[in-house]
C-alpha positions in Angstrom: -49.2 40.9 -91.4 -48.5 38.7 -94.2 -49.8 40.1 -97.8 -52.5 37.8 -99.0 -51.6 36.4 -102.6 -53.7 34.5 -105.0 -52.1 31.1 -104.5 -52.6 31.8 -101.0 -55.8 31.5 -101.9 -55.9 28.6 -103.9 -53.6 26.9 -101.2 -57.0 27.8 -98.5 -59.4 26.4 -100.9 -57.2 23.2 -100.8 -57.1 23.3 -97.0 -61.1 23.7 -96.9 -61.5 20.8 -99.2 -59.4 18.4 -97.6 -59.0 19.4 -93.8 -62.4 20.8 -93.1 -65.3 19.8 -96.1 -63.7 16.3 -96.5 -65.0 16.4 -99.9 -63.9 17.2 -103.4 -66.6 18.0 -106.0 -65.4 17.1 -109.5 -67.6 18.0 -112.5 -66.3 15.7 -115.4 -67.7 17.8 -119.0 -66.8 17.1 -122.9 -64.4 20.0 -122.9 -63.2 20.3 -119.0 -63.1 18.9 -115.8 -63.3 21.2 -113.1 -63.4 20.9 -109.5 -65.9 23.3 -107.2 -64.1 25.6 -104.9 -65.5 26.6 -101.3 -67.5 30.2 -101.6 -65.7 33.6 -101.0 -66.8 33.6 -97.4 -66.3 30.1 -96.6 -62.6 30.9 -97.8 -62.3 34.6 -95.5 -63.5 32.9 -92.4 -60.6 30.1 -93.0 -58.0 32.9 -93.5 -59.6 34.9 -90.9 -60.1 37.8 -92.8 -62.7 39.9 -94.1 -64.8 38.9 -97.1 -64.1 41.9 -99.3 -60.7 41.0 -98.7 -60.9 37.8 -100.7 -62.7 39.0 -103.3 -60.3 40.7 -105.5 -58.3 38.0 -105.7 -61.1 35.8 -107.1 -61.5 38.8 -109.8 -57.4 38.4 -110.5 -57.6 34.5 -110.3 -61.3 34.9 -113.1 -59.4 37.0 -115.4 -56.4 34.9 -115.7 -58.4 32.6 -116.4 -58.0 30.4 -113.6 -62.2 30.3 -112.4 -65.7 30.5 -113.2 -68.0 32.7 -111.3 -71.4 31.6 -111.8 -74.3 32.6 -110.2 -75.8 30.4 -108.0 -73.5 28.0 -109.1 -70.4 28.7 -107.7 -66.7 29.1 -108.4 -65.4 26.6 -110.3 -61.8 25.7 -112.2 -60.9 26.2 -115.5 -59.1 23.5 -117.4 -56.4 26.5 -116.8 -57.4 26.1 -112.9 -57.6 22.6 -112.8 -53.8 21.8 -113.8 -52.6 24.8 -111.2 -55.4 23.0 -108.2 -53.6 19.5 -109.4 -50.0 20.8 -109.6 -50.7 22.1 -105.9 -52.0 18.9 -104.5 -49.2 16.8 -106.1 -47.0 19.3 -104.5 -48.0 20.1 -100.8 -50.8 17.7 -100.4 -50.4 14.6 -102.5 -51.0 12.3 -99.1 -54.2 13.8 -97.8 -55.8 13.8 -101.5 -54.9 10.0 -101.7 -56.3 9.6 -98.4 -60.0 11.2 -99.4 -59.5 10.1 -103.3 -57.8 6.8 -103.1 -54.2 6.7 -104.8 -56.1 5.6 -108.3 -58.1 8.1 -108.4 -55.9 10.6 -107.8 -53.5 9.6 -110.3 -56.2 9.0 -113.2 -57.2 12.3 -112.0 -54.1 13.6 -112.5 -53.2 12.4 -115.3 -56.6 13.1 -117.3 -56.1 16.7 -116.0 -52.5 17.4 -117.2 -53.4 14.8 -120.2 -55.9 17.8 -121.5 -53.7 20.8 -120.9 -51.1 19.5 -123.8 
């Protein structure tokens, strides 16, 4: 069995949003934009494991900064977790995100995103 990391994680949140939820929530703040990642569960029932599983990854992925936990809010990015998310999608999944974002959006998203981290 294959030892679960964190951007295995991250990779299955991308996989949930694109292939499965169709749909990419973006908050657009003063100081951030983030996007919403699918819940811990929603995340162990894609990888086919158990919940508790998941969640010490989230806790690694929180205190590097990376998400926000928020009650009844969900787990979002950081600016921190918004350049990693974006450097993923560029990477491995650059056609899909164009196909639900539309090439323009993806790139102004992109480039607002990486434009903030400097």
């Amino acid at each position: 069995m294959k030892v679960l990391t964190d951007e295995d994680i991250l990779e299955a949140a991308i996989q949930i949003l694109l292939a499965i939820d169709h749909s990419i929530t973006i908050t657009f703040t003063r100081n951030n934009i983030s996007i919403r990642l699918p819940t811990t569960r929603k995340l162990a029932d894609h990888l086919q494991i158990p919940h508790y599983y998941v969640l010490p990854h989230f806790a690694t992925l929180e205190k590097e900064g990376l998400i926000i936990r928020a009650e009844r809010m969900g787990i979002s990015t950081t600016k921190k977790g918004s350049r990693k998310l974006i450097e993923l999608l560029t990477a491995k999944y650059k056609k899909e995100t164009e196909s639900l974002l539309g090439a323009v959006i993806f790139n102004e998203l992109q480039r607002l995103i990486m434009q903030d981290q400097k």
